[in-house]
N, CA, C and O atoms as CSV, one atom per row, in Angstrom:
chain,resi,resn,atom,element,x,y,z
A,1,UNK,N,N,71.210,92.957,-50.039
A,1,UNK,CA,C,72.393,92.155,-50.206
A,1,UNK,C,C,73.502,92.989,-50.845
A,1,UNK,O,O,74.694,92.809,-50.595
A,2,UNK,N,N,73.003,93.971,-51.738
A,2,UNK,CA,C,74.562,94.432,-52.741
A,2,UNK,C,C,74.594,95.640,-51.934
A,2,UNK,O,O,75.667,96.182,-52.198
A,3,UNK,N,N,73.800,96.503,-50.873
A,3,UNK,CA,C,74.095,97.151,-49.541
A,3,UNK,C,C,75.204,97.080,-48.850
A,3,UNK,O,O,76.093,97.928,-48.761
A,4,UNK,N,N,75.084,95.396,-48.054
A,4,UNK,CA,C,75.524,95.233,-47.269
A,4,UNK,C,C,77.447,94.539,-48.261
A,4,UNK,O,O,78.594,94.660,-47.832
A,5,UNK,N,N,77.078,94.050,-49.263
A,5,UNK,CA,C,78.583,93.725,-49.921
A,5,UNK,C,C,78.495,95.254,-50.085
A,5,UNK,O,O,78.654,95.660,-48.934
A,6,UNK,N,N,78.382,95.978,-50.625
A,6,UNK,CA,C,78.934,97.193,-51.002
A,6,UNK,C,C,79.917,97.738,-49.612
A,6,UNK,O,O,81.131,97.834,-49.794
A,7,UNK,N,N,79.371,98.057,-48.338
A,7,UNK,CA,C,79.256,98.245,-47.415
A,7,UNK,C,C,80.594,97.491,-46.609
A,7,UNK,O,O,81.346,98.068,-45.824
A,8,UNK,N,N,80.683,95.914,-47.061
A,8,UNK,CA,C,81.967,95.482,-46.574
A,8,UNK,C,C,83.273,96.155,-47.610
A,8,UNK,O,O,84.327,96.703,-47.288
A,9,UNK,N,N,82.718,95.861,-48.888
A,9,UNK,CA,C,84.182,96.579,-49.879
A,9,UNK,C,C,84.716,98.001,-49.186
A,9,UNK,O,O,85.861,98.396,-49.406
A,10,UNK,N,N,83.905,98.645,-48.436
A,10,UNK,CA,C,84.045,100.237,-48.097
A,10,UNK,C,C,84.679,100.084,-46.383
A,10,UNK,O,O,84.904,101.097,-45.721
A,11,UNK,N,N,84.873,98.908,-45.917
A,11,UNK,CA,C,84.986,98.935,-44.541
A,11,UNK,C,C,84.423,99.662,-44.096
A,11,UNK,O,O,85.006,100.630,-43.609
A,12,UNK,N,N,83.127,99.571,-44.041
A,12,UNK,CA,C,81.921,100.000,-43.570
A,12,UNK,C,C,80.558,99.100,-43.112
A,12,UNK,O,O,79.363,99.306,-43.325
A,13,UNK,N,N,81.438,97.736,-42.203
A,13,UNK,CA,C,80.054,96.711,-41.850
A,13,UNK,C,C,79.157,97.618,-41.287
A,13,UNK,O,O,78.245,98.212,-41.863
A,14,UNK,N,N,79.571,97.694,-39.818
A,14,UNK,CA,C,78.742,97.815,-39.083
A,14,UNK,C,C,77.499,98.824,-39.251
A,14,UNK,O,O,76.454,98.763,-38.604
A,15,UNK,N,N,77.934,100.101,-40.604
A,15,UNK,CA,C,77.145,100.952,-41.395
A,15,UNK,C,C,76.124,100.452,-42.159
A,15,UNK,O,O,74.975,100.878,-42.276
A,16,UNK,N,N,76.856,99.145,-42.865
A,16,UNK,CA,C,75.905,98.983,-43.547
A,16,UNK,C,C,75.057,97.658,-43.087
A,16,UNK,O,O,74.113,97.359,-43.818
A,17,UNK,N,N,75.273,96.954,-42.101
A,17,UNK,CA,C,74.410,96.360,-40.914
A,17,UNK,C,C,73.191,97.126,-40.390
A,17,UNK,O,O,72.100,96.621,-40.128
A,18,UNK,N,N,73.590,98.648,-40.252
A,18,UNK,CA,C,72.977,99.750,-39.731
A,18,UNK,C,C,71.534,99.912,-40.738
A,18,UNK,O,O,70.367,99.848,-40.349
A,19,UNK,N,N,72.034,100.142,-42.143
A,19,UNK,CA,C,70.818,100.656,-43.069
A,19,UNK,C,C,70.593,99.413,-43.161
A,19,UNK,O,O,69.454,99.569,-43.600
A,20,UNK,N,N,70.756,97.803,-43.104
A,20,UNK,CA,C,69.829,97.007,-43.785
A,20,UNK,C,C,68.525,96.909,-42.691
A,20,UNK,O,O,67.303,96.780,-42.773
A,21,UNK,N,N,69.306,97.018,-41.868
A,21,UNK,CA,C,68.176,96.936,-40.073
A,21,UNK,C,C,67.316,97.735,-40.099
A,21,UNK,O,O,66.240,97.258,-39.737
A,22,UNK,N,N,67.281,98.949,-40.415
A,22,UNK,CA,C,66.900,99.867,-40.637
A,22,UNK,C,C,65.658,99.605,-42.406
A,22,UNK,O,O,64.430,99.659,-42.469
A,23,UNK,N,N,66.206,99.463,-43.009
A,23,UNK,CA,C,65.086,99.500,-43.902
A,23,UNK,C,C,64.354,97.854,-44.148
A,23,UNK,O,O,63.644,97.481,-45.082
A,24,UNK,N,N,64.940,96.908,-42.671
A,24,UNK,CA,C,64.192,95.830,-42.624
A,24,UNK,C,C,63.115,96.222,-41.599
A,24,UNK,O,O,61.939,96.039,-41.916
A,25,UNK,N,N,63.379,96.688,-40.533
A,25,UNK,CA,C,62.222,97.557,-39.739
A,25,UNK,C,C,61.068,98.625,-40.628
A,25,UNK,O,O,59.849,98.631,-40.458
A,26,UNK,N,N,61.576,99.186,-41.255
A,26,UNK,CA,C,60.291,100.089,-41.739
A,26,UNK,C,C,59.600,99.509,-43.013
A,26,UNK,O,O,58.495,99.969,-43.300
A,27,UNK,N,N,60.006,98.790,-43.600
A,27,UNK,CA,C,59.759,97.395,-44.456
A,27,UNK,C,C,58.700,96.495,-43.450
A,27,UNK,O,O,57.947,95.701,-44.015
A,28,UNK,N,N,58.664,96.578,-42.462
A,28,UNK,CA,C,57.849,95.096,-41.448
A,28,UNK,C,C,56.983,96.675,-41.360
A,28,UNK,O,O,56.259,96.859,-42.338
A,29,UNK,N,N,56.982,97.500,-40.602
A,29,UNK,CA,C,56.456,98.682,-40.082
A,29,UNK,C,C,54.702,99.154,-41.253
A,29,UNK,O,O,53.569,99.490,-40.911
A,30,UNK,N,N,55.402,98.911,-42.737
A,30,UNK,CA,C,54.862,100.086,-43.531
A,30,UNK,C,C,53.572,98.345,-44.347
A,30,UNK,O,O,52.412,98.454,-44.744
A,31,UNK,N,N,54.375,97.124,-44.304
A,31,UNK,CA,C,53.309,96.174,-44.438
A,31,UNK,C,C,52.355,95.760,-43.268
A,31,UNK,O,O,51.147,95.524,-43.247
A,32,UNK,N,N,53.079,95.757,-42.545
A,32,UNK,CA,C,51.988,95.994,-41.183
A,32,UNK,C,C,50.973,96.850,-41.125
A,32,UNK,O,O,49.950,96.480,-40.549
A,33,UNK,N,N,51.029,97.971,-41.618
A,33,UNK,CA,C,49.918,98.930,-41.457
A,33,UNK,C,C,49.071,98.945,-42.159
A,33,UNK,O,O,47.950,99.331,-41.827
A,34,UNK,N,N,49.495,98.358,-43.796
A,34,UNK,CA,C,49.132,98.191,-44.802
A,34,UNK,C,C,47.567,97.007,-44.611
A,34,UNK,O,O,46.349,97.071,-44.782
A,35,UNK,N,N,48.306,96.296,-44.288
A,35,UNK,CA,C,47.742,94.819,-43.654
A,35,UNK,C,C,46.331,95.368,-42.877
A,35,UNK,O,O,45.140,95.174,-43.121
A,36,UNK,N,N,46.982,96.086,-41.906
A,36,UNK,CA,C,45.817,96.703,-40.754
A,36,UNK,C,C,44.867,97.317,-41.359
A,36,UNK,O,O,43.697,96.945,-41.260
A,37,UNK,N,N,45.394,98.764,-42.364
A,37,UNK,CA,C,44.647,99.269,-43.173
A,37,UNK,C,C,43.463,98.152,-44.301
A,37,UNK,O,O,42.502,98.776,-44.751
A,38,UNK,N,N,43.512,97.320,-44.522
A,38,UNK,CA,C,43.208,96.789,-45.025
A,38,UNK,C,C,41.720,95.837,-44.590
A,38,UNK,O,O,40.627,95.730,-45.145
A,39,UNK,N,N,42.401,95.144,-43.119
A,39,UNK,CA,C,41.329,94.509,-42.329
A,39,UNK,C,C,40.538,95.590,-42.029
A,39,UNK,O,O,39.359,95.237,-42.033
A,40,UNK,N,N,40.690,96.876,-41.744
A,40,UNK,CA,C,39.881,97.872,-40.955
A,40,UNK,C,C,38.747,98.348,-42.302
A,40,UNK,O,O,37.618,98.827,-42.201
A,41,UNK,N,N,39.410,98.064,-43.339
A,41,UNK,CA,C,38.530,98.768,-44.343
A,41,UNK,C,C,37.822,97.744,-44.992
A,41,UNK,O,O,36.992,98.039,-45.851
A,42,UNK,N,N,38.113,96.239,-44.597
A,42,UNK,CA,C,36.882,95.135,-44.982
A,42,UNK,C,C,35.754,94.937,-43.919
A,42,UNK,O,O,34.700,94.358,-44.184
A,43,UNK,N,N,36.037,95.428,-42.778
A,43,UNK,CA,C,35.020,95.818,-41.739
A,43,UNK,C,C,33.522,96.857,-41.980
A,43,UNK,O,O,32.340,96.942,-41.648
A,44,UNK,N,N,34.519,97.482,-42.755
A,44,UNK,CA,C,33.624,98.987,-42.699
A,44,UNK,C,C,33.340,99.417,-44.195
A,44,UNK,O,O,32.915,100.543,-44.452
A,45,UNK,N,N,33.590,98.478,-45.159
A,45,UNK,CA,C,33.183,98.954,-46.936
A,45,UNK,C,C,32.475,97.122,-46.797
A,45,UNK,O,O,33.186,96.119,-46.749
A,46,UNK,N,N,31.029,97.134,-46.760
A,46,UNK,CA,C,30.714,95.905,-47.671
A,46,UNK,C,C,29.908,96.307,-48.394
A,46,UNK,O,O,28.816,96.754,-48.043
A,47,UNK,N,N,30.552,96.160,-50.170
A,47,UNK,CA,C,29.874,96.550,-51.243
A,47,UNK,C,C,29.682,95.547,-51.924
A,47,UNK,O,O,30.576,94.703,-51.978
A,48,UNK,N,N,28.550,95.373,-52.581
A,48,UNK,CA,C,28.143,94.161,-53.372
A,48,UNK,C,C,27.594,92.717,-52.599
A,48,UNK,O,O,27.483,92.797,-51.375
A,49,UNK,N,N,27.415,92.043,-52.933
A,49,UNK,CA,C,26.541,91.079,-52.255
A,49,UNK,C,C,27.668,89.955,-51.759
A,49,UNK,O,O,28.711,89.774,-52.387
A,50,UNK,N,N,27.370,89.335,-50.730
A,50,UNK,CA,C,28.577,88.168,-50.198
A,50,UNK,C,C,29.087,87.002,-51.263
A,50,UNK,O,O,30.218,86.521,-51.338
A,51,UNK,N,N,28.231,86.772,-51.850
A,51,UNK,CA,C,28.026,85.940,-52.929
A,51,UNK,C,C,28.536,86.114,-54.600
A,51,UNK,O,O,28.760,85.355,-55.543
A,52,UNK,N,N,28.566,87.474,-54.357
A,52,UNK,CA,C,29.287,87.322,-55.815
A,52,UNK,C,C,30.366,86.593,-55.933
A,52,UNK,O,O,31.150,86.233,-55.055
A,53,UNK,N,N,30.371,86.290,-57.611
A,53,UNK,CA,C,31.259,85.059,-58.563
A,53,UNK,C,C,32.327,85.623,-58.115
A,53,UNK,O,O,33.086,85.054,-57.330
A,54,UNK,N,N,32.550,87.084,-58.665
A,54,UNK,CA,C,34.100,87.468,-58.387
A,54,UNK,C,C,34.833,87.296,-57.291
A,54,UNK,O,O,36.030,87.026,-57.187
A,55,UNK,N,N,33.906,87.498,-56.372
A,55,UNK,CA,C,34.927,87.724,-54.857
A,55,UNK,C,C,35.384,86.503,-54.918
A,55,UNK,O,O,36.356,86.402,-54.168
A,56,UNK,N,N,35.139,85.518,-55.463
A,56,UNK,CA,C,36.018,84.222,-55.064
A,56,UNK,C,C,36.582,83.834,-56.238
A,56,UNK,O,O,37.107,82.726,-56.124
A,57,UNK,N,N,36.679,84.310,-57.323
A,57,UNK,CA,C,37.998,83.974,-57.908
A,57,UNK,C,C,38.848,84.940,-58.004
A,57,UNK,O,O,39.722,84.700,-58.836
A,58,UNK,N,N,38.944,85.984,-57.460
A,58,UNK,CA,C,39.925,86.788,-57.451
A,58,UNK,C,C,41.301,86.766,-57.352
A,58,UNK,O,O,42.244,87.045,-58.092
A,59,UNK,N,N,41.079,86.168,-55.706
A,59,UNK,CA,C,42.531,85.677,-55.616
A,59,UNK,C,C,43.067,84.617,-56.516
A,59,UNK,O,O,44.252,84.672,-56.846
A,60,UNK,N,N,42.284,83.641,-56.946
A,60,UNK,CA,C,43.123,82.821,-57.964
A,60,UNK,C,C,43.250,83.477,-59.081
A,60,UNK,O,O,44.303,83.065,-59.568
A,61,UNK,N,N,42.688,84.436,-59.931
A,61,UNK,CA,C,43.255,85.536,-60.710
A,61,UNK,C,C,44.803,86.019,-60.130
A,61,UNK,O,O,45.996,85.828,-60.363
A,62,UNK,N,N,44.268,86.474,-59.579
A,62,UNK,CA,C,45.641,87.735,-59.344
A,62,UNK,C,C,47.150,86.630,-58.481
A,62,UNK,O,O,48.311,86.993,-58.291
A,63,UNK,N,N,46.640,85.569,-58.213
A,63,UNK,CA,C,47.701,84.817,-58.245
A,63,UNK,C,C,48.266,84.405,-59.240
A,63,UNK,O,O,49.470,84.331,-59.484
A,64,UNK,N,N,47.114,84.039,-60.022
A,64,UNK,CA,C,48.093,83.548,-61.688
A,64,UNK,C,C,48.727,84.434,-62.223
A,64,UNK,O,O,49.762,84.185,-62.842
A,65,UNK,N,N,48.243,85.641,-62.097
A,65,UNK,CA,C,48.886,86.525,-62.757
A,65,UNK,C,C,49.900,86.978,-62.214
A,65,UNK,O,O,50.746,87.580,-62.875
A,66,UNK,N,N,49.986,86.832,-61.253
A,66,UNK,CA,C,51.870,87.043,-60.581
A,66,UNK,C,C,52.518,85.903,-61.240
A,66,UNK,O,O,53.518,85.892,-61.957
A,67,UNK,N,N,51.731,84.916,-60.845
A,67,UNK,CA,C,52.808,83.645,-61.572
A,67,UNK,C,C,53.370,83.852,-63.086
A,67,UNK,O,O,54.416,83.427,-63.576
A,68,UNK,N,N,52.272,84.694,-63.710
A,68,UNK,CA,C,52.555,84.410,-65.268
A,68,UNK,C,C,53.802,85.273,-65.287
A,68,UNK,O,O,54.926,84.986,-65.698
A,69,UNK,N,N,53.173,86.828,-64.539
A,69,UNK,CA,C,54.573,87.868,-65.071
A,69,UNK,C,C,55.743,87.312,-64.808
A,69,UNK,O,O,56.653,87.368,-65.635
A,70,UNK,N,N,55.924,86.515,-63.264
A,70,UNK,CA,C,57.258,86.339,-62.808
A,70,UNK,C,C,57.311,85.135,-64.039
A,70,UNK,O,O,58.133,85.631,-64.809
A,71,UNK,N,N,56.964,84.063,-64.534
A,71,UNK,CA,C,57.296,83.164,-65.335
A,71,UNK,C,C,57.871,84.230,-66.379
A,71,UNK,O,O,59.084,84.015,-66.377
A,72,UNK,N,N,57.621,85.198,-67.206
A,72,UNK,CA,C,57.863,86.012,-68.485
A,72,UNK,C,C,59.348,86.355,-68.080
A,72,UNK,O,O,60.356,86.175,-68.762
A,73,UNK,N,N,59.218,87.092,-66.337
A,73,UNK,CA,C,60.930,87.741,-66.497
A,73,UNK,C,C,61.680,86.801,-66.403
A,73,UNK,O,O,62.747,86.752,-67.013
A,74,UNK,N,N,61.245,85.866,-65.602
A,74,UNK,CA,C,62.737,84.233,-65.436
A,74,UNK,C,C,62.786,84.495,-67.173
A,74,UNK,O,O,63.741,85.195,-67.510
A,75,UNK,N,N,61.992,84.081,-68.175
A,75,UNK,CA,C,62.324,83.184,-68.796
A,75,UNK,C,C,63.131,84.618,-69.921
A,75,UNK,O,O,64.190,84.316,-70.471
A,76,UNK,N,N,62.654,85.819,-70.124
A,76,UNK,CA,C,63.637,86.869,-70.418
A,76,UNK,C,C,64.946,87.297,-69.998
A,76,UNK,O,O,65.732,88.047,-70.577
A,77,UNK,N,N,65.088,86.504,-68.541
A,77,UNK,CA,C,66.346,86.598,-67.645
A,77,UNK,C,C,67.292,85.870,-68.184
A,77,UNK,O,O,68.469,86.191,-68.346
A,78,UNK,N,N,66.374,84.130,-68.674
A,78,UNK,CA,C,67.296,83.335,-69.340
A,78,UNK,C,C,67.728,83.316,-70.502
A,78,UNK,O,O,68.456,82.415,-70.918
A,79,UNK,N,N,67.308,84.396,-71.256
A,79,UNK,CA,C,67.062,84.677,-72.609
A,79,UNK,C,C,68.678,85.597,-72.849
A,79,UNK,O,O,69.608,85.410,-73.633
A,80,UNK,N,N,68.458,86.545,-71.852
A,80,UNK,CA,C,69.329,87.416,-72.287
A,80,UNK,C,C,70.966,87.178,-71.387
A,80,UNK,O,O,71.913,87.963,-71.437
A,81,UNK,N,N,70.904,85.825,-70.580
A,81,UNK,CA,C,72.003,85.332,-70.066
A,81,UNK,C,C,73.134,84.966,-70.933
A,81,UNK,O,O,72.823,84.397,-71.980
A,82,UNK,N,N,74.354,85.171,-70.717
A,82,UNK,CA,C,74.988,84.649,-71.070
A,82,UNK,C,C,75.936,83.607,-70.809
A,82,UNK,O,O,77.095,83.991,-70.644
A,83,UNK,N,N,75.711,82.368,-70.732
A,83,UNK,CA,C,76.060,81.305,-70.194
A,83,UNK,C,C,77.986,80.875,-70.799
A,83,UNK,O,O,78.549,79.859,-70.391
C-alpha cells in the first residue's frame, strides 16, 4: 500500500502497479512451494506414533499463540497512540 501511494506522489503508477504485481506473484509463488514442500515432507517423515497427545494440540497451541502476540502489539499500538 505505501508502494503503490509512494509511487502515485512520484507520478509513477503504472511503476509502481508494476512492483506490487510483481512481489504479489512471487509472494503466491514462494507460499506455494512452501505449502508443497511441506505436503511432500508429511508423506515421507512419519516420526512418532499417529496417536500422540501433541500432534493434536498443536495447532491449537500455535494458534493461540499468534492470537496472544497479535493481541500484545494491538494493545501496545493502542498504548503508544496518540489520539
Amino acid at each position: 500500500m505505501v508502494l503503490l501511494l509512494a509511487a502515485v506522489a512520484l507520478n509513477k503508477t503504472a511503476y509502481g502497479l508494476l512492483l506490487v504485481v510483481a512481489f504479489s506473484v512471487g509472494l503466491a509463488i514462494t507460499l506455494t512451494a512452501i505449502g508443497l514442500a511441506f505436503l511432500y515432507a508429511r508423506n515421507r517423515l512419519r516420526i512418532g506414533s499417529a496417536e500422540a497427545p501433541w500432534r493434536h494440540a498443536l495447532p491449537v497451541l500455535s494458534a493461540a499463540l499468534i492470537t496472544v502476540v497479535g493481541a500484545l502489539l494491538c494493545f501496545n499500538a493502542l498504548q503508544s497512540a496518540h489520539f
